[in-house]
C-alpha positions as MATLAB code, in Angstrom:
seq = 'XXXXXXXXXXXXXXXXXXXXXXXXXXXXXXXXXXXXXXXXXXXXXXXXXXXXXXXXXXXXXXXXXXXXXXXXXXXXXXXXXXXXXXXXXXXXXXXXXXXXXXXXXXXXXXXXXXXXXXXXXXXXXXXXXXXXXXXXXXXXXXXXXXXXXXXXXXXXXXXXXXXXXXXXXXXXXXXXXXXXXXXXXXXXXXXXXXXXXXXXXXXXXXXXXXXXXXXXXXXXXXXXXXXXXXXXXXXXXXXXXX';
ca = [
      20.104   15.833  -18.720;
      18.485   12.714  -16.966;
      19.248   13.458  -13.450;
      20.843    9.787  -13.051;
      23.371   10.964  -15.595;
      25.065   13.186  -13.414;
      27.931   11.669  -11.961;
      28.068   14.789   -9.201;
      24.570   13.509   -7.956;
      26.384    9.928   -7.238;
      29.681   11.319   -6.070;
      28.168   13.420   -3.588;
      25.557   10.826   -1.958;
      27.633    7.858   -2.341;
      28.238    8.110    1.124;
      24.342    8.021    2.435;
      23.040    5.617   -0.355;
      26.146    3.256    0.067;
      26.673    2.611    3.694;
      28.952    0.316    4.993;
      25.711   -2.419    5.784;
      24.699   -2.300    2.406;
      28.152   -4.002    1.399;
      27.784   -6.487    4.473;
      24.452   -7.171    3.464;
      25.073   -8.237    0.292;
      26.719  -11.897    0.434;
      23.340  -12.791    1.924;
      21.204  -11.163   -0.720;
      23.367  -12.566   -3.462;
      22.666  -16.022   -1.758;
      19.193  -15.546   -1.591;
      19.030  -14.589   -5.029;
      20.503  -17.849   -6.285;
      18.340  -19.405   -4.348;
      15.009  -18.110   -5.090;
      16.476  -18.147   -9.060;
      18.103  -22.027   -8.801;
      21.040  -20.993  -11.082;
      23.815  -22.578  -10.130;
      26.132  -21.414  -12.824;
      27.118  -19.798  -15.930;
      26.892  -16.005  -16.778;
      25.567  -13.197  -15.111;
      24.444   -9.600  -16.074;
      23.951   -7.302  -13.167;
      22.071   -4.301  -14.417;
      22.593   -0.584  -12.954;
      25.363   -2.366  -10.838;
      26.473    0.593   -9.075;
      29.366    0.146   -7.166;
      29.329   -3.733   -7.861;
      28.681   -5.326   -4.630;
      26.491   -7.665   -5.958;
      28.624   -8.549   -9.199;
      31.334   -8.894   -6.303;
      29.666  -11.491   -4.237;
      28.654  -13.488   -7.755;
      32.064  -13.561   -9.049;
      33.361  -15.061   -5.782;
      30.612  -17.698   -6.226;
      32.469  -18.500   -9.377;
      30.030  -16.449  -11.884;
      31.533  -14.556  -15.332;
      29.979  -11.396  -14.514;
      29.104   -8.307  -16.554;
      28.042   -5.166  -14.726;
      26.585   -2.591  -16.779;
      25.998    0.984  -15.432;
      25.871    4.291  -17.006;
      27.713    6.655  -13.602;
      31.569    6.368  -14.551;
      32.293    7.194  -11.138;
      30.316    4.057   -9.754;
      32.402    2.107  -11.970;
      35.812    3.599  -11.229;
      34.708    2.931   -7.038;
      33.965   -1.279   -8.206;
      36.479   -1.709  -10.041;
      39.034   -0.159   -7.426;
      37.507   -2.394   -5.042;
      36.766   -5.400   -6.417;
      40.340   -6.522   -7.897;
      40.841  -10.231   -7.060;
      37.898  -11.824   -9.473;
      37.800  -10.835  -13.579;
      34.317   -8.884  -14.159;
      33.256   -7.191  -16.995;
      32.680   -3.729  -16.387;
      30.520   -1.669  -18.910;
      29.863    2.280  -18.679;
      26.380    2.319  -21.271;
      23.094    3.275  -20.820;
      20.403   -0.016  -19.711;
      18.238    1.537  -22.860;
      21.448    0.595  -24.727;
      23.056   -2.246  -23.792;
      22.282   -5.757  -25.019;
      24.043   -8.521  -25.356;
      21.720  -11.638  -27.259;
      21.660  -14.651  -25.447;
      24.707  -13.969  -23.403;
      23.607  -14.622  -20.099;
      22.015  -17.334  -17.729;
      20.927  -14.853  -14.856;
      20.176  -11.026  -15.404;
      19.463   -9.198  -11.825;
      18.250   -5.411  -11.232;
      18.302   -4.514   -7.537;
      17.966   -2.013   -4.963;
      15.348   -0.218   -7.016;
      17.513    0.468   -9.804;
      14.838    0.485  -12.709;
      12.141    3.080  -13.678;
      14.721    6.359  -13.835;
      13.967    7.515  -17.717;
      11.118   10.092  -17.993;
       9.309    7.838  -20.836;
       7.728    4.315  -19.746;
       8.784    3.238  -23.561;
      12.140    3.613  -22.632;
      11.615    1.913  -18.904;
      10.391   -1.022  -21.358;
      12.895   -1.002  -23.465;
      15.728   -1.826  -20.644;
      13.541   -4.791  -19.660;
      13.140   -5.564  -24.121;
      17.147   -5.482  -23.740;
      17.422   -8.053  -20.583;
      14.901  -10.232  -22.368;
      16.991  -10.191  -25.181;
      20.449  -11.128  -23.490;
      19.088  -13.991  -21.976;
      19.461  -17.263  -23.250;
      16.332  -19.703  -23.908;
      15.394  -20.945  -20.312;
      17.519  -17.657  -18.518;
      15.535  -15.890  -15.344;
      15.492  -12.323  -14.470;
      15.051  -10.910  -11.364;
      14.540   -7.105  -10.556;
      13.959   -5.679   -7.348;
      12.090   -2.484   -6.701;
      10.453   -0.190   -3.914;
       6.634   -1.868   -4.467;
       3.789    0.955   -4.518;
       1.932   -0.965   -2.288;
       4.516   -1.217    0.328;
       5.151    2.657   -0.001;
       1.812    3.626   -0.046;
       1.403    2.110    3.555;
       4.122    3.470    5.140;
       4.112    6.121    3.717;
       5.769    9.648    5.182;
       5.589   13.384    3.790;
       9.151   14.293    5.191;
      11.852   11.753    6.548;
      14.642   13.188    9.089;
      17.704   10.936   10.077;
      20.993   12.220   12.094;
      24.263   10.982   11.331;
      27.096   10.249   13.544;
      29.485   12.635   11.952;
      26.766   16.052   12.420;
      25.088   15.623    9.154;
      21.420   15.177    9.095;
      19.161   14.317    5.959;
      15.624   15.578    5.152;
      13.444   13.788    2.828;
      10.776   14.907    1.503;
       9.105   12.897   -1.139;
       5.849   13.198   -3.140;
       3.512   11.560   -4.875;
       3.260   12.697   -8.296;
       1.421   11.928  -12.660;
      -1.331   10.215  -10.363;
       0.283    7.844   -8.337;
       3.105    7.209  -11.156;
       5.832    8.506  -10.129;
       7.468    9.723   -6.989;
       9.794   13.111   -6.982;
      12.460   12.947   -4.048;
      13.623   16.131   -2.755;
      16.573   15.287   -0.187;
      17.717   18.379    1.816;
      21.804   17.470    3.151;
      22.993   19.292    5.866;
      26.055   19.693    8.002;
      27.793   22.565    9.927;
      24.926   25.129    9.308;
      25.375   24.600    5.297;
      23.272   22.681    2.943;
      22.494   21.216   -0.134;
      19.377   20.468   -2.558;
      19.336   17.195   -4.482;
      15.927   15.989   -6.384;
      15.221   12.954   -8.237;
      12.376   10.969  -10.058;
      11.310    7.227  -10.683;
       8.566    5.721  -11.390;
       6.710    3.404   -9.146;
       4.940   -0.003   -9.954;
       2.522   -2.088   -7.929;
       2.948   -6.244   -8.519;
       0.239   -5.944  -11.445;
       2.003   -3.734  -12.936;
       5.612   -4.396  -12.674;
       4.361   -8.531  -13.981;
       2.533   -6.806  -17.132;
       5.277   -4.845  -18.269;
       7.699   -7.600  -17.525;
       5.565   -9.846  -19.548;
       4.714   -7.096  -22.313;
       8.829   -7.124  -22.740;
       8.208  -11.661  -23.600;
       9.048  -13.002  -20.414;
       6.727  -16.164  -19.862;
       6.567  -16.391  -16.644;
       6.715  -13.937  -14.073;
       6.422  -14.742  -10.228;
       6.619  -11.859   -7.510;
       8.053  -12.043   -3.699;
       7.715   -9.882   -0.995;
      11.980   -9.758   -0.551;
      14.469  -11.598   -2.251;
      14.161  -14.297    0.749;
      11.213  -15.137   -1.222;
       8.190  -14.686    1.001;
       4.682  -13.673   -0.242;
       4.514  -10.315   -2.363;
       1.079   -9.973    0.797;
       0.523   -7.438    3.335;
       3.943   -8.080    5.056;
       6.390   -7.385    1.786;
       9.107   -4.781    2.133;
      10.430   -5.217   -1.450;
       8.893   -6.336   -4.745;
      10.724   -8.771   -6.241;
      10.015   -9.947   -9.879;
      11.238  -13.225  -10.710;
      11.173  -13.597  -14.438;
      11.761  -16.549  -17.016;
];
């Protein structure tokens, strides 16, 4: 099994890869995204929306949102929290799911694309957001940019945690320079636990050539989703797709 299809693996990191900041950070990100997209209405898809703080924040803005993910227990955790606005929750696969001209805005954040083993399947998620757009509709996916990693890059990462736990990355570099295989080591109270995962990784060129190899026309890239230069200074690579 595809290790993002097992709903243990979310359960049991929620905690570290959902912080309470990444919810508070997300009205602003949401804003910048309209921004940097100039959609001011209409209907939204967020892909891989995890938990659905995003799809939260564009529902409030008066959005009919979809949010697509494949972890039943990240749905059951946004739709127990996000009550007060209708949105479309869908448990399917992003290889899956499309929709044909359904939607003015698709978005992809927080490095949610590049999971499947095969790049014709990677391709075939973006083939399927292409496709649910309608004529004129804009993309936007948001990744972890090679370049970026490459310089800051670190062999082992060690953070301590209020409550006694402490995690230890240790990523690596692996299919020459394709991919990168996590291996995060969770411990607390003299036990731990093993978790590894693997994604692909894209520089600009290549995250605009696949993007355009799926028919989008026009593909712009940003160093965040404030939209500053995708230069020396980036922290995220944002694709901005039409």
């Amino acid at each position: 099994m595809d290790w993002f299809k097992d709903d243990d693996f979310w359960r049991e990191l929620f905690p570290l890869m959902f912080p309470a900041e990444r919810f508070e950070a997300a009205p602003q990100q949401v804003e910048q995204l309209l921004k940097l997209t100039d959609v001011k209405s209409g209907a939204v898809l967020d892909s891989c929306c995890g938990p659905g703080r995003h799809a939260h924040q564009l529902a409030l803005r008066g959005f009919q949102v979809t949010g697509v993910d494949h972890s039943p227990f990240l749905l059951e955790k946004a739709r127990s929290s996000f009550t007060e606005h209708p949105i479309e929750w869908v448990q399917q696969d992003m290889c899956e799911f499309r929709r044909p001209g359904a939607f003015d805005l698709a978005c992809n954040l927080f490095t949610s694309f590049g999971y499947f083993d095969s790049e014709q399947k990677n391709l075939q998620v973006l083939r399927n957001v292409h496709e649910s757009l309608k004529p004129g509709g804009v993309f936007v996916l948001d990744v972890l940019g090679k370049e970026y990693l490459a310089r800051v890059w670190k062999g082992a990462i060690c953070t301590d945690y209020p409550d006694g736990l402490t995690l230890l990355q240790r990523p690596k570099v692996v299919d020459d320079w394709c991919k990168v295989e996590n291996e995060w080591v969770v411990m607390k109270d003299g036990a731990y636990r093993t978790y590894r995962f693997k994604h692909w990784i894209y520089s600009g060129r290549e995250l605009k050539e696949r993007l355009q190899a799926a028919g989008f026309a026009k593909v712009d890239l940003f160093g965040d989703l404030a939209g500053s230069p995708y230069g020396m200074d980036a922290t995220r690579l944002v694709a901005v797709a039409r």
